[in-house]
Structure formats: structure tokens, C-alpha cells
N, C-alpha and C positions, 0 to 999 in steps of 0.2 A: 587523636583529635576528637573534641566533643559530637555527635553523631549531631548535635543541637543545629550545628552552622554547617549541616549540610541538607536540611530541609528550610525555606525560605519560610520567614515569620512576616506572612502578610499581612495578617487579620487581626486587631487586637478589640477583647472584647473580656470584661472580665467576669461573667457569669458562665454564658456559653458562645457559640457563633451564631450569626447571622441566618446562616440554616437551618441548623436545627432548631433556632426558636421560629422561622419561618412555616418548619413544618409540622413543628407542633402547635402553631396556629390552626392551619389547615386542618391536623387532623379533629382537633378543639370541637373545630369548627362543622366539620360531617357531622360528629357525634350530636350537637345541639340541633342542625337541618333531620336528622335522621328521628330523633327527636320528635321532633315539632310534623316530621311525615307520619310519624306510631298518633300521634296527638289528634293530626286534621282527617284518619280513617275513624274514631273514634268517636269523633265530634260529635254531641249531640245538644241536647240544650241541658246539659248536667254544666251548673256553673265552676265544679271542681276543674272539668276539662277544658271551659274554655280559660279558664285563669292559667291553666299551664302549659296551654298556646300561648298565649299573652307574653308569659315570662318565658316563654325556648324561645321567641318572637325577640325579643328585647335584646337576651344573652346572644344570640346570632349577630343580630345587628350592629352590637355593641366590638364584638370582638371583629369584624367586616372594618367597623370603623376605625377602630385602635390600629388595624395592620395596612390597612390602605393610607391613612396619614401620615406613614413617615414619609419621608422623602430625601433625594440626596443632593449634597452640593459637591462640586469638583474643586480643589485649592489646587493651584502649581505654586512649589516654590523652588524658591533657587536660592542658591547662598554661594558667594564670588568672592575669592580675595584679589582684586584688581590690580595692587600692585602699584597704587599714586596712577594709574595707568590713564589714558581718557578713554573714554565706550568707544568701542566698534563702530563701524557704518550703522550696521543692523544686528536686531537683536530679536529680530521676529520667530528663528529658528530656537531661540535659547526658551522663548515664552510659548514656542509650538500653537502658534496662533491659528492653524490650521487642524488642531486636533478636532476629533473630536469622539463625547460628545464637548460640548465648550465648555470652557472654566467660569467657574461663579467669581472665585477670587481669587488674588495672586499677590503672596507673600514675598517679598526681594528684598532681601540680605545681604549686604556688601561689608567687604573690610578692608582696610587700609585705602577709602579713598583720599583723593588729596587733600592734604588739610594743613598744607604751608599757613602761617598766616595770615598771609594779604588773602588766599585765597578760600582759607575758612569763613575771614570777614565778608568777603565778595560773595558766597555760596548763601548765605544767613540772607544775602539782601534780596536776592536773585536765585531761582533752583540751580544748585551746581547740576554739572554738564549730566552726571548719570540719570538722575529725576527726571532733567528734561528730556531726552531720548527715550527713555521708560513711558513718559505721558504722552509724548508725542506717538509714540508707537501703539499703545494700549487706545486712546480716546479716539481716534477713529473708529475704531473697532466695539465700541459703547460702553468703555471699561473708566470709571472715573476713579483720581485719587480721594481715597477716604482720609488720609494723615499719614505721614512720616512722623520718623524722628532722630534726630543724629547728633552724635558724639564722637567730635574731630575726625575721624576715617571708620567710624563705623555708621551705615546708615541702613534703616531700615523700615521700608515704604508698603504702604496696604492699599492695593488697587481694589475696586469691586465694580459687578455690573448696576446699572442704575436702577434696575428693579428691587436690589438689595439694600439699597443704601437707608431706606425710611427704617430697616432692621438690624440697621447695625448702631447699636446705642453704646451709654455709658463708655465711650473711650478716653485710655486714659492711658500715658506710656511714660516712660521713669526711665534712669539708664545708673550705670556703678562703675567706675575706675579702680579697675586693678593695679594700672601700669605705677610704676616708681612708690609704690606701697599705699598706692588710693589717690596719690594725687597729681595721678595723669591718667588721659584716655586713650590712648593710643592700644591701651588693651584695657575689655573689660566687657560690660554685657549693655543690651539697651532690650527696650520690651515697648511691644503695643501689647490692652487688655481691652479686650470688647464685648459684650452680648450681641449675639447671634442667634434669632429669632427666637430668643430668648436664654440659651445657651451660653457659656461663659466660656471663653476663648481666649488664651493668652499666648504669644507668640516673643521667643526672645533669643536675638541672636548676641551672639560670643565671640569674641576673637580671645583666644586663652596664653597663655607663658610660651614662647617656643623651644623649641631642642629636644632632642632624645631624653636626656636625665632632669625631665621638671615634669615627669606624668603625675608625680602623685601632687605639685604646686600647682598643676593644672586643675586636679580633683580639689584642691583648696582653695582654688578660685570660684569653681563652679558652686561651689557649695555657699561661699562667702556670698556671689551674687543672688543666691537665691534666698541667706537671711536677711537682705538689706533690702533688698528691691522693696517699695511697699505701694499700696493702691490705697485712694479714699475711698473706697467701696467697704460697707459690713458685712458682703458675704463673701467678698473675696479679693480679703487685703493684702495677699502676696500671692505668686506665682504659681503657689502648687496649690492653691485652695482652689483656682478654674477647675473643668469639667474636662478640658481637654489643653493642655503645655504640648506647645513645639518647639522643639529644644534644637537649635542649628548654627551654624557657623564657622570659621576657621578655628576650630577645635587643638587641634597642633597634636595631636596623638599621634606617635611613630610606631614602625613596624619595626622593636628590637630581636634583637642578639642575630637576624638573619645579617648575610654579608651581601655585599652588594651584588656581585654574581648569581649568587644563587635568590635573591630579590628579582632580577631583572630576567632571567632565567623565567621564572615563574610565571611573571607579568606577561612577558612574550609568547608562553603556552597557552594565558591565559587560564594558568592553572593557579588563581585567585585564592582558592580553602586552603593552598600548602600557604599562605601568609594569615589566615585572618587566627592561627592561633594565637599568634606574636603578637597582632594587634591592640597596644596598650588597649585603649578600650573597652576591648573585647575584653581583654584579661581582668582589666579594675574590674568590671562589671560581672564577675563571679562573687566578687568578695566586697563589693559595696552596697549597702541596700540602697543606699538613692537612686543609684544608677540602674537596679533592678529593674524599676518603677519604669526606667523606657524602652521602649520597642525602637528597633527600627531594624529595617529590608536588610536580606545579602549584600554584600558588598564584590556584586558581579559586574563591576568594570573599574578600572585600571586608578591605580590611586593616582589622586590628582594634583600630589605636588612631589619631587618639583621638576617644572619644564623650561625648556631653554625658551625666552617667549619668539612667538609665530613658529612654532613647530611643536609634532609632537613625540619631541626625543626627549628624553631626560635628562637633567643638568649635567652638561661638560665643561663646566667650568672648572679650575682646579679645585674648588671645594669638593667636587662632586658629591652632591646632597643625595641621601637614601631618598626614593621614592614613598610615600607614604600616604594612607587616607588621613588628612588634616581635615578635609571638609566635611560635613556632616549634618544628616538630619536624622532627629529622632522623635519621638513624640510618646506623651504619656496621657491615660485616659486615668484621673482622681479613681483611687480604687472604692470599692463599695464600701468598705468597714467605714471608712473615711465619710463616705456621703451620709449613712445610715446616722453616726454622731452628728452631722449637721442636722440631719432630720430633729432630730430630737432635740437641739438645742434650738429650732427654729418655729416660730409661731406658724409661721404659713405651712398648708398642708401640701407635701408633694408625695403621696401615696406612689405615683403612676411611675417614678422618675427612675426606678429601679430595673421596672417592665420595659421602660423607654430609654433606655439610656441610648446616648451617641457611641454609635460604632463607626470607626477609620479602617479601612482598606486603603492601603496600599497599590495603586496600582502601577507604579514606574519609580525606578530609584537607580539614577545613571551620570554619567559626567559628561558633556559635551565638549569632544578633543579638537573640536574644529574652532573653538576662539582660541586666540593665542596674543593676548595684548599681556595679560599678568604670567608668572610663573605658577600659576594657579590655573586649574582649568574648571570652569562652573560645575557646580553638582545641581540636578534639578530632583525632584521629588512631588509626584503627584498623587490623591489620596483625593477617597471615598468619604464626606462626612454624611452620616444617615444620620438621621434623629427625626423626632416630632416636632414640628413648630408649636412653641407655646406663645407666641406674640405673631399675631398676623395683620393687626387693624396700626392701619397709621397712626400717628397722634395729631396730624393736620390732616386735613382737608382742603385742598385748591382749587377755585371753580373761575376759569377765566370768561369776563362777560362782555359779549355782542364780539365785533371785528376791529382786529387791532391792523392799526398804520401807523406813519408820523404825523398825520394828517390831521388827528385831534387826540386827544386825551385817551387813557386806556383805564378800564375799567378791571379790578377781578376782587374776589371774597376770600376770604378766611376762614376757616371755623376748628376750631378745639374741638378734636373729638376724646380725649383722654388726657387727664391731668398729667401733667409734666412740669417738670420748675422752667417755667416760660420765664421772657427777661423781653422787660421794656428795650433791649438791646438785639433780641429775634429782629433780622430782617428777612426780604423776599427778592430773590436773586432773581434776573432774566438772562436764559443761558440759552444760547446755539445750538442746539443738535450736536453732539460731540464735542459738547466740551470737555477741558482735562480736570476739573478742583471745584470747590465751591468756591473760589477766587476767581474764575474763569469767566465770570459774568459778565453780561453786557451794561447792565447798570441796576440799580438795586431800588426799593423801600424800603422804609420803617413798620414795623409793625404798629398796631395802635399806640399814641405815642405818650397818650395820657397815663395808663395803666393797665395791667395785665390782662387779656380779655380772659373773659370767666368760659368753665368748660359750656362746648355747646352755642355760644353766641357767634353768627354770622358778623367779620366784620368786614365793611367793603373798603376797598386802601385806592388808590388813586395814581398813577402814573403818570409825569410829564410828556404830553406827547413832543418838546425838542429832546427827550433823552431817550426814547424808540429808535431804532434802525431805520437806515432810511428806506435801506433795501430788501425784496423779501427774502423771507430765509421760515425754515422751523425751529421752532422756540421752546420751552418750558419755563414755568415755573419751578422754583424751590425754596424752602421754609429751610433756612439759617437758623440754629439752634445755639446761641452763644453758650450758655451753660455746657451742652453735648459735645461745642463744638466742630457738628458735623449737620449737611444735609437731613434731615427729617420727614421731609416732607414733599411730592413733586403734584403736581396737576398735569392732566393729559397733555397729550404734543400738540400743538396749536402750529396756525401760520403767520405769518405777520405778512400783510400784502405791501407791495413796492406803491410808496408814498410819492403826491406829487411833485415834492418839494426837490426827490431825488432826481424827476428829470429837468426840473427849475434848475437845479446845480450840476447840469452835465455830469452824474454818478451813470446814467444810463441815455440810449435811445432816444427821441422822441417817437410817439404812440406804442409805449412798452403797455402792455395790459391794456389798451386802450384810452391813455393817457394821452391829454396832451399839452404841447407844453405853453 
């Protein structure tokens, strides 16, 4: 067995690690202060010496700043073949909502939910039953949905916290049917593509061919999905042209030529590496270069199909199906040679982006044996994105003005701080504290209704005081981006005070807040 899959490949980074460029910062970094201390014993009014304070002054500071702005965000994702199933009670344990430190975003990937037809039709009108339990669970907790997207049982949803959302731009998500030779989706791939503060980020789960002897029709799926799929973007009109591909889902790769004994054998020693040679996957991914291009964790716990559902024993049914890792996540960071061609075919200069590239770590890659609704047991996978934020300034600006009731008219501003393809069709959403969507509003505006406001102009927009709450509650603003199709934009948390009209209509008390009726 390869010595490879018995050291765990957390870290992917393709120049060096994370460390050692950390600490060849540092050392950079003494050399320039050490520097600039030879310089300031020296000091005199010789202008050679003070110019080369000046510039070790500069270079110190410079490289202070370069390594102190990265930063990192937490993603969990999970990827579930449910099985037509409906959600659990709860799902708070599968989204580890008590981690920490806390997750930025959260990627959920499903396969095979229910997609009968009455019930595909009814899911389109209304969030089918997964979504809803997902949002409801996440938006108390201040995580709102950014977009889904789904293709009859495959569905694939992008939570994020609301500090994030003005930075998550240009989304855009596509899907490909494999099943019956392209012209059904019961298998096949679907994709969200985003910028992330500036960063290109594309996510696309899979449900692949099943059975033992269809690994390599599986490798000719995955491939097929990946020359079709396309984006309206010019820097990154298909899937592997991102910065950073996550590549997950019911994959269907089996553990051959083992017998079922000596499978099961194993699993119950939890002696996992006497399987992961067999592992198609494993094995393609010697001899395919696409598959080179992704990383992904050990595979140190117990493959997760297939199970008798609400248990965790392995199928006894007369088929008795091999156990196997079907589920999967992997992920690829665009290799350099690749970015350096972009460079050069591209006008805009990114010198920095080589020095700065986003690094993934890895830190969790496990299956959760405690839901038992599908023959499927979740796989979850949590990971490190570091990088630089190259977008930090919103593109709106929200200023809510004087005190809002139902009690008379509400007042708030706009203003364009950076060009963006605005649309007479932007509006301005009033949302609850915990809402789940940019749908979730309590009632909305238009933006200026005449024409586009130009970057820079303050514009003030006007609210119905009968379409206010009657009752207090805290509030936000958000700038609707029809074009983006997402949130862009929030103004601070405001209150909205209990109106008099609410205890005129018996909603509360008489003398709530001093009110009377």
C-alpha cells in the first residue's frame, strides 16, 4: 500500500504551506527592523541615511501589512443522499451549530430528494420540506440563505452570515443531466459560482452512475459535467477556471475485488487503510490527471453506504450491498501555471495574487452515524479558507432616517458607493432580525423609479407608514440586486417602536410603552 494514504493530506497549497511562508515573513521581516535599528544608531543629518530609514521604514510596514490582512473564513459542508426520505426533527448536530470558532458559510448538498411530480411541482412553488428545516434551523442563529438551486433530487443550498452577504457577488449556478443519456436528472451535477471578497469560488455537487462496474462511466460523467457546465463570467466561464472547486456528492465509487467479510472485518477494527487501496477513487486518481488536481482528507470513518435505515448496521437485506465511501468531498485550488496564463492574457494587473493565494485546510472530514432516515449516512467536511480580501467597500450605502413607527411615514437614503450594473428593478427590503432569504421581508421599495441613480448621489426613497409593523421588533435594511440576484447591501440594525394604531387594534396592552389607547 501507497505510504501516501497513511499520512493525512490536510493542507493544500500549491507553492508552499502556510508556515513556512508565515515564517519566512517573520524572518523577512527582523532582517528589514534590524535594518532600520543599523540605520536609526547612525542617524545623522547625512541625507543618504535618512532615505534609507525611510525605505527599511516602508519595506517593514509593507510586509506588517501584507501578512496581517489575510484572514480566514470557516465553510461546513455536508453532502446527504436522503433517499426520497423527509428531514429528521433536527439537524443542528449535522450543521455542529455549537462549534466553534463559528462557521462563515455552509454549503448542503443533497441527492435523491423527493421529486415525484406533484411533488417537484409543489417544492418549485413553496421550499420543499429540506430547505425549509435548513433555514429554519440556520436563521435564528444569523445565517441567511444566499441561493439554491435544484435539479429534480439533486439540490444544492448556500447559507452565509449576514456580515458576508454585501461580498458575496456575481452568482451564478447551472446544473447537467447525466441520467438516460442527458435527458434526465435523476443523475448528474448542479453548481453555484460566486465571488467571495473577491475570490472565485465554485461549488458543485454530483450524484454519479451507480454499481461496482460503472467506475470508469462515473470518471465519464464527471468529466462530461465539467465540459458543459458554462458561466456568463469572462474570467471564469467554467468550473475549473475558479480559484478554489468543491467537488462533492454521492459519487457512487465502490470498494472492489474485497469480499464482504473481510470489508466488514475491517470496518469493525476500524482498520480503514486495509480498504482505501481498493477504493476506486483512490485507485482512478493514480492514473487520471483531473482527478490529480483534487485533494481531499483520510477517509477515517466508516463508509457510508449502505445502512439499513435508523440503524447503524449494514444492509441485510437479501441484496446485501458492499459497504462503500459513495459520499464525498474533495476540493481543488486552480494550479499556478494556470493562474500565471491568465495573468498574461488579462489587462488587469494582479502581481500580489501568487504571494496571496487562498489556502484550505482541512479541518474535519467524518460521517455522522446518528441520522438514519436514508441508506446513506451524511458526510460533513469543514475547512480553512485563508486569503486576502480584495473587495471590502460595499456597493450601497443605507442610512435609515429619524424614528420609525406605523404611526407616520418612514424616511431612509441610498447612496451608490461603486459602479455596479444597477437595474430600475433594485429594490429595498425591510427584514426582522433573523430572517431566512432575501424573500423574507416584511415589505419592500423601489429604488429610484425614474432612472438609474448615478455613482455617489444620495437618494431618499419613502415608506408607507400602513405597510410598517405595527409592533416593535429590530429591523434592517437591504439593497436587492436584481441583476446579482442577491442582498448587496444592509444599513445598521434599527428599532422600529410599538405603534399606536397596535393598541387601537387590540395587537397589545393598553399603556404598552406609555401608550394610550
Amino acid at each position: 500500500m501507497s505510504d501516501t494514504f497513511d499520512v493525512p493530506r490536510m493542507r493544500s497549497d500549491s507553492m508552499s504551506t502556510m508556515t513556512s511562508q508565515s515564517t519566512s515573513a517573520r524572518f523577512i521581516l527582523r532582517q528589514r527592523l534590524a535594518q532600520l535599528l543599523t540605520c536609526l544608531e547612525d542617524l545623522s543629518s547625512d541625507d543618504e541615511a535618512n532615505e534609507e530609514v525611510s525605505r527599511t521604514l516602508d519595506e517593514a510596514f509593507n510586509l506588517c501589512g501584507r501578512y496581517s490582512n489575510r484572514e480566514s473564513f470557516r465553510l461546513h459542508m455536508v453532502t446527504w443522499n436522503v433517499g426520497t426520505a423527509e428531514p429528521p426533527a433536527d439537524v443542528r448536530s449535522l450543521l455542529q451549530l455549537d462549534s466553534q470558532p463559528t462557521t462563515d458559510l455552509y454549503v448542503i448538498g443533497l441527492q435523491e430528494v423527493n421529486a415525484t411530480p406533484v411533488r417537484y411541482i409543489s417544492d418549485l412553488i413553496v421550499e420543499d420540506t429540506w430547505s425549509h428545516l435548513l433555514m429554519e434551523t440556520l436563521a435564528p442563529e444569523g445565517y441567511i440563505k444566499v441561493t439554491s438551486v435544484r435539479m429534480q433530487g439533486l439540490l444544492l443550498i448556500l447559507f452565509a452570515k449576514q456580515v458576508h452577504l454585501p461580498f458575496i457577488r456575481d452568482i451564478q449556478s447551472t446544473y447537467t443531466r447525466t441520467g438516460l443519456f442527458g435527458y434526465w436528472g435523476n443523475k448528474g451535477g448542479i453548481s453555484v459560482r460566486f465571488s467571495f471578497y473577491g475570490e472565485m469560488l465554485c461549488f458543485l455537487n454530483c450524484h454519479l452512475a451507480a454499481h461496482m462496474n460503472y467506475a470508469l462511466q462515473r470518471m465519464d460523467e464527471f468529466e462530461y459535467i465539467l465540459d458543459t457546465q458554462e458561466f456568463d463570467m469572462f474570467n471564469t466561464p467554467q468550473v475549473l477556471d475558479h480559484k478554489v472547486v468543491f467537488w462533492f456528492g454521492d459519487l457512487n465509487f465502490r470498494i472492489a475485488d474485497h469480499g464482504m467479510h473481510f470489508l466488514r472485518s475491517s470496518i469493525n477494527n476500524s482498520r480503514f487503510n486495509l480498504l482505501w487501496d481498493r477504493d476506486q477513487l483512490s485507485m482512478l486518481k493514480k492514473k487520471e490527471p483531473i482527478l490529480q488536481e483534487f485533494e481531499e482528507g483520510p477517509l477515517r470513518f466508516k463508509p457510508t453506504y449502505k445502512f439499513d435505515r435508523f440503524s447503524e448496521t449494514y444492509d441485510t437485506s437479501g441484496k446485501k450491498r458492499k459497504p462503500a465511501w459513495t459520499d464525498r468531498i474533495l476540493w481543488r485550488i486552480k494550479p499556478k501555471a494556470t493562474e500565471i496564463e491568465d495573468e498574461k492574457s488579462s489587462t488587469a494587473s494582479s502581481a500580489d495574487d501568487d504571494e496571496f493565494s487562498v489556502k484550505v485546510t482541512q479541518d474535519m472530514y467524518t460521517c455522522d452515524v446518528s441520522y438514519g432516515v436514508s441508506d446513506h449516512k451524511p458526510v460533513i467536511g469543514t475547512f480553512n479558507l485563508e486569503m486576502r480580501k480584495k473587495v471590502e467597500t460595499p456597493l450601497v450605502a443605507l442610512t435609515v432616517e429619524g424614528i420609525w413607527s406605523a404611526d407616520e411615514d418612514a424616511i431612509f437614503t441610498y447612496t451608490i458607493l461603486e459602479n455596479f450594473e444597477s437595474s430600475t428593478f433594485d429594490w429595498i427590503g425591510l427584514y426582522k432580525i433573523g430572517f431566512k432569504s432575501a424573500s423574507d421581508y416584511s415589505t419592500f421599495a423601489w429604488v429610484k423609479d425614474d432612472e438609474v441613480a448615478a455613482n455617489g448621489e444620495v437618494v431618499m426613497v419613502q415608506m408607507n407608514k400602513n405597510e410598517l409593523p405595527l409592533l416593535a421588533g429590530d429591523y434592517v435594511l437591504g439593497y436587492f440586486s436584481t441583476n446579482m440576484q442577491t442582498l448587496i447591501a444592509f444599513s445598521p440594525n434599527f428599532q422600529i417602536l410599538e405603534s399606536k394604531r397596535a393598541v387601537m387594534e387590540g395587537l397589545v396592552q393598553e399603556n404598552i410603552n406609555g401608550l394610550e389607547k
